[in-house]
C-alpha positions in Angstrom: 70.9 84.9 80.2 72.6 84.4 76.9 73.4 88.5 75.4 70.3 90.3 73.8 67.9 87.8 74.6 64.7 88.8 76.9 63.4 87.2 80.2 59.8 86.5 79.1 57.2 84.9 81.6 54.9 82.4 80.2 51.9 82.3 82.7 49.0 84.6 82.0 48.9 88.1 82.1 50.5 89.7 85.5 51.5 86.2 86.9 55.3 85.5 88.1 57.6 87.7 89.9 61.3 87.9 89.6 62.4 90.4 93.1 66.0 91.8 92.2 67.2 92.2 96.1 69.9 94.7 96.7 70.8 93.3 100.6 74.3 93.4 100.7 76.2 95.6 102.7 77.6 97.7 99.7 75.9 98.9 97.2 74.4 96.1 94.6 74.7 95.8 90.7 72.2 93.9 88.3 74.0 93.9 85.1 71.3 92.8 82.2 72.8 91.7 79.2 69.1 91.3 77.4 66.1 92.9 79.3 63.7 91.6 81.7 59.8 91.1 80.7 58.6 91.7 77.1 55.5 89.7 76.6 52.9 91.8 79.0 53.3 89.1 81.5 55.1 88.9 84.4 56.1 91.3 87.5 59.5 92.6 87.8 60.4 94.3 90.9 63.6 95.9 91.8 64.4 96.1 95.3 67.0 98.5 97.2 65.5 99.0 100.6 68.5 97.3 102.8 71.0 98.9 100.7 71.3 100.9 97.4 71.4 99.0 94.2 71.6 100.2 89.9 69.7 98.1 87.7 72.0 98.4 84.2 71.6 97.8 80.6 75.2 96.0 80.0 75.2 97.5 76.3 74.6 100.9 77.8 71.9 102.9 79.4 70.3 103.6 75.7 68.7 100.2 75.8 66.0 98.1 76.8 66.7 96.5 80.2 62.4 96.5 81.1 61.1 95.1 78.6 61.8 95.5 75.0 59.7 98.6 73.2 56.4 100.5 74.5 53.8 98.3 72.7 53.3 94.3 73.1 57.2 94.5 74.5 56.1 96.3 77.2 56.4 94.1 80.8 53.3 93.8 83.0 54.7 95.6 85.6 57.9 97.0 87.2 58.0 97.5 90.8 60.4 99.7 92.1 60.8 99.8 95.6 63.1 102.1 98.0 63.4 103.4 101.3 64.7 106.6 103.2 67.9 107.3 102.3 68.3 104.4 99.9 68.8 104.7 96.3 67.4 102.8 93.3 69.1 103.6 90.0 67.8 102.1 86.9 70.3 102.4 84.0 68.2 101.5 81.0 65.4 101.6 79.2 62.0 100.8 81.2 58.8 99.8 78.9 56.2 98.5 81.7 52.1 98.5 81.1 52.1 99.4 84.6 55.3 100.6 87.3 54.3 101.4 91.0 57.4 103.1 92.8 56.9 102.7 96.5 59.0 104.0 99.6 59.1 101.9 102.7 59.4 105.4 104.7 59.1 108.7 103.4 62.4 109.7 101.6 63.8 106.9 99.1 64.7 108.3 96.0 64.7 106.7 92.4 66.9 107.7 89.5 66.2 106.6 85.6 69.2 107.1 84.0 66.7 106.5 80.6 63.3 106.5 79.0 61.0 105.4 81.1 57.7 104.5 78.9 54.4 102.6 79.9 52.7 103.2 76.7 49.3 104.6 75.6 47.4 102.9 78.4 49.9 102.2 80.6 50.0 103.7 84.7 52.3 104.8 87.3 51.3 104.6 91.3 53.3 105.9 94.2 52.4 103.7 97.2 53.3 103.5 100.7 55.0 106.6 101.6 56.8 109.6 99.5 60.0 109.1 97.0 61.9 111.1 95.1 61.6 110.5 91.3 64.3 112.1 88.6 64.0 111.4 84.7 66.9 111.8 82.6 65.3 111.8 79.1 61.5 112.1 77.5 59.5 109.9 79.4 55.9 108.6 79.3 54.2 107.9 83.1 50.7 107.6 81.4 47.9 107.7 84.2 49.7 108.5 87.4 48.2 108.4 91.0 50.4 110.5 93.3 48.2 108.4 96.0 47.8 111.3 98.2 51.9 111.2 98.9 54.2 114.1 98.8 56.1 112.5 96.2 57.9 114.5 93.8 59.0 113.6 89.9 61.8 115.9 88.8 62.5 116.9 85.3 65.7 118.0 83.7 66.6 120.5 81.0 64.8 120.4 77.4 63.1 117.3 78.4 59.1 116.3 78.0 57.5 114.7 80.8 54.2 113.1 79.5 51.0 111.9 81.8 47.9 112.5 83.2 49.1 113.1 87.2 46.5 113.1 89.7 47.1 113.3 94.0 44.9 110.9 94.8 42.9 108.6 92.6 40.6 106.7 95.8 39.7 110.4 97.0 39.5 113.2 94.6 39.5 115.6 97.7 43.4 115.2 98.0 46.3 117.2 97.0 49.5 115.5 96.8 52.5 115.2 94.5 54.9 117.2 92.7 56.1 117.6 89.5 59.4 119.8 89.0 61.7 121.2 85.8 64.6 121.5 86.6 64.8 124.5 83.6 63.3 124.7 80.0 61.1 121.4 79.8 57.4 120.6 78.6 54.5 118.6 80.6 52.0 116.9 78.2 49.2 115.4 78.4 48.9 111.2 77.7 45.6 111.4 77.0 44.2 111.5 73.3 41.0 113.3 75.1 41.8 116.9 75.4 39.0 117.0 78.3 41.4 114.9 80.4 43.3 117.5 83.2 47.3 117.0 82.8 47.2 117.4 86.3 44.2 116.7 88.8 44.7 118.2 92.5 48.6 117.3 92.6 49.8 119.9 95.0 52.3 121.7 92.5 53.9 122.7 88.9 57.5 123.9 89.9 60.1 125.8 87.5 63.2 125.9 89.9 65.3 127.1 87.8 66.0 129.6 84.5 63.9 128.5 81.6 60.5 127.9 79.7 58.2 125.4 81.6 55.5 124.5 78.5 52.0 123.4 79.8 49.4 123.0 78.3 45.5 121.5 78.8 43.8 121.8 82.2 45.7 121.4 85.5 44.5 121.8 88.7 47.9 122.8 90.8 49.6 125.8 92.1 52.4 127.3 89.8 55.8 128.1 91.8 58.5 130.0 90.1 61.7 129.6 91.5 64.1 131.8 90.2 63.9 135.6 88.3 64.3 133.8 85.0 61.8 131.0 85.4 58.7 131.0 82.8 55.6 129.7 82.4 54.5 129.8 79.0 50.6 129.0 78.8 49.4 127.2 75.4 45.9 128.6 73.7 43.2 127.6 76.1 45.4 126.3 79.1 43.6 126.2 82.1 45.3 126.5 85.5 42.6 126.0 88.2 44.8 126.8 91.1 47.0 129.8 92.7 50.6 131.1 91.2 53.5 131.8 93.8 51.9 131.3 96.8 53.7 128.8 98.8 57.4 127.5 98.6 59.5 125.3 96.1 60.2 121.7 97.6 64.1 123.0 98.5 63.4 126.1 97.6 62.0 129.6 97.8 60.1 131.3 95.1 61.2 134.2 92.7 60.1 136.9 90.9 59.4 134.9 87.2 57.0 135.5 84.4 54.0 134.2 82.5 53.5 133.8 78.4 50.7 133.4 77.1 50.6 131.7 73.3 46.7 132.6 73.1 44.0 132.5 75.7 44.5 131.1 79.3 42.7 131.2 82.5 43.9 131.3 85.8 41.2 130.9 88.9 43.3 131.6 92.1 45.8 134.4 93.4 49.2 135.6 91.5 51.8 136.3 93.2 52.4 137.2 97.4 53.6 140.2 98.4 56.0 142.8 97.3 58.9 140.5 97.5 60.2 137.4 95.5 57.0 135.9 95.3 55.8 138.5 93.0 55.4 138.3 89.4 58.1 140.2 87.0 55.9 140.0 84.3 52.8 138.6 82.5 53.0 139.0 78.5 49.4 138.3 76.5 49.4 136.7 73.5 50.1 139.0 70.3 46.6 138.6 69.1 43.3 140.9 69.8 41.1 137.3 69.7 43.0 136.0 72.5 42.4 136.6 76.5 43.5 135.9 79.9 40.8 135.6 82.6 42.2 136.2 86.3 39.7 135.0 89.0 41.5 135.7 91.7 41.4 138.7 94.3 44.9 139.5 94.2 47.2 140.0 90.8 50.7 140.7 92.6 53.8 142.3 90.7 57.4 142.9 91.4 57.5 146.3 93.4 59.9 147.7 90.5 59.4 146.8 86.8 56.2 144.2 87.3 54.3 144.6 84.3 51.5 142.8 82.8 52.4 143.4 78.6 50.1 143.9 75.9 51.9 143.3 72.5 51.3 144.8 69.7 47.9 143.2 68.7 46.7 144.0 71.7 44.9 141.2 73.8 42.1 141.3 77.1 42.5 140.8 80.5 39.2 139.4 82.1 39.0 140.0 86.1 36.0 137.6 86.8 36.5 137.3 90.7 33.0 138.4 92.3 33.3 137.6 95.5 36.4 140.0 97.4 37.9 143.4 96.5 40.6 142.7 93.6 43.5 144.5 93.8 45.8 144.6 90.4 49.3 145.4 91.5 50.9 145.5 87.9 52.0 148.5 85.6 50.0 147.6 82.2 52.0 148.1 79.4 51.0 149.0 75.8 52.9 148.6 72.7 50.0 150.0 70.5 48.2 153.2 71.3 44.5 152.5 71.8 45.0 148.7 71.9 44.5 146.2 74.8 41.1 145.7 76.5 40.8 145.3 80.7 37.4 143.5 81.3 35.8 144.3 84.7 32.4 143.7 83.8 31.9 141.1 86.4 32.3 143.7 89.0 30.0 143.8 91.3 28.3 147.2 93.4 30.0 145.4 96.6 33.7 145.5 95.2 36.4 147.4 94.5 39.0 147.4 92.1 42.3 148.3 92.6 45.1 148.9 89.6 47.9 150.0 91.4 50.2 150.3 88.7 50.9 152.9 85.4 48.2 152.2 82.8 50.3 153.2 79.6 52.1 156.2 79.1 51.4 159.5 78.0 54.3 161.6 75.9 55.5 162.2 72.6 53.9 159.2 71.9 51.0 158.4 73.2 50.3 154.2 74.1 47.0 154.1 75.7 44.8 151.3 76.6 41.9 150.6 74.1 39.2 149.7 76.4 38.5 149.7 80.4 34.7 148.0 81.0 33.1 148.5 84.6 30.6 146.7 85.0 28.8 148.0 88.6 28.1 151.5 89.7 30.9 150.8 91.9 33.8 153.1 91.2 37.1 151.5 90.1 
């Protein structure tokens, strides 16, 4: 392969295959001095099963070594393909229509040491049995099927991890996969369609470590805060149709972090667990009086000192919506403005109880009360 030239196939569309086969007994090197695949035809599959093997861009992993750009330079497809304990690093760019990263047994782990981008309509599938993913830089999976493995992607600092992730695409009942940052990163949607979930039944969102994980659209997974200074900072109208800091990090255990809201949000299931780590430090509203956050779950768990659910100075509601069990709210509520902030209960039923544990503003030299407390049973709250 003469230097910057590409490797195109000429049959139709998703016909050929060139197998890269790590199989010696040390480690094995491809070293690319053009790319592989750029016409939408052809499969190119990297294989490090026997023994570990890096895939490398020879002018550096800042270019192309799967096809060429993320439109009609795109390959058809890149296969990676691993095993327990093995290692497939791929230093260069990847543009694929379609990449399928599959394990031979549970535990191979793939590294892209670069953007990794299958376009508008492009798709990622994990098959076989769970690998390890880690992105270095802003990457583009488009629709990915988890395919009901426990297969986790892992994102590092300030980086944007864009797709529509879902744990199992042949049966919606599933939950599988996991998507971790690493610290301050942003999951996006690759869908034009804001009624598209970012995540559909993938088992978690994980911020492991100190940072501001940005989400954003509907997801259907549990949150897991992993240290005291992990955030989750919820754009207007983010829906999280799952549970916060209920069950622990992949590696990990989970933390007291916070929530920030940019507008409204809703959250369906259960915050926090317990009076330990798996509480919530904080929840801070949105600085506007439009803007609320509706909790349907039961329990609304804070840190046992300094857990504080924060109503800025506009103000803000809290909508508790859960009709179906007690609901306890184990959070001081703090105001910044006297007679602002509005806690909804109207949903309350005659056969529940609410429970707000915590201090309800604070009464001094300077009064901060809370605007507005709705009941909406003869039950007493």
């Amino acid at each position: 392969q003469a230097g910057g030239t590409t490797i195109n196939f000429n049959g139709t569309d998703g016909t050929g295959r060139l197998v890269l086969l790590s199989k010696n007994g040390a480690a094995t090197d491809f070293n690319v001095t053009g790319s592989l695949g750029g016409n939408l035809k052809g499969i190119i599959e990297f294989n490090t099963v026997a023994v570990d093997g890096q895939l490398i861009a020879n002018a550096g992993p800042a270019n192309a070594v799967i096809g060429t750009n993320n439109g009609a330079g795109r390959a058809a497809e890149f296969v990676v393909s691993v095993d327990n304990g093995k290692v497939a690093t791929i230093a260069g760019q990847v543009y694929a229509k379609d990449m399928v990263i599959q394990s031979a047994n549970a535990g191979g782990q793939v590294n892209f040491r670069h953007i990794v981008d299958v376009g508008t309509d492009g798709t990622t599938a994990f098959k076989t049995a769970a690998s390890k993913v880690a992105i270095t830089q802003n990457s583009n999976f488009g629709t990915t099927d988890f395919g009901n493995l426990a297969a986790q992607i892992t994102v590092p600092d300030t980086m944007t991890l864009t797709g529509n992730f879902t744990g199992d695409a042949n049966n919606p009942g599933n939950t599988a996969g996991v998507i971790t940052f690493d610290a301050n990163g942003t999951l996006a949607s690759a869908s034009a369609d804001a009624n598209v979930a970012v995540t559909n039944n993938i088992t978690a969102i994980e911020a492991s470590g100190v940072g501001v994980v940005q989400l954003s659209g509907t997801h259907t997974a549990e949150l897991r805060l992993g240290n005291a200074g992990s955030v989750f900072k919820l754009a207007d109208s983010t829906v999280i149709k799952d549970k916060v800091n209920q069950t622990a990090l992949v590696g990990g255990v989970l933390a007291a972090g916070a929530i920030t809201l940019d507008g409204s949000a809703t959250i369906t299931g259960d915050i926090g667990n317990g009076g330990g780590a798996a509480a919530l430090q904080g929840i801070t509203l949105a600085n506007d009086a439009t803007k609320t956050l509706t909790l349907g779950g039961a329990n609304i768990i804070g840190a046992n000192v300094g857990g504080t659910i924060d109503f800025q100075a506009n103000g803000g509601t809290i909508k508790l919506t859960s009709t179906q069990n007690n609901i306890l709210v184990d959070f001081d509520l703090a105001i910044t403005t006297d007679q602002t902030g509005v806690v909804d209960a109207s949903s309350l039923t005659n056969a529940q109880t609410l429970t707000i544990s915590g201090t309800i503003g604070t009464i001094g030299a300077h009064n901060k009360t809370l605007g507005q407390f709705n009941i909406g049973s003869s039950k007493t709250a």
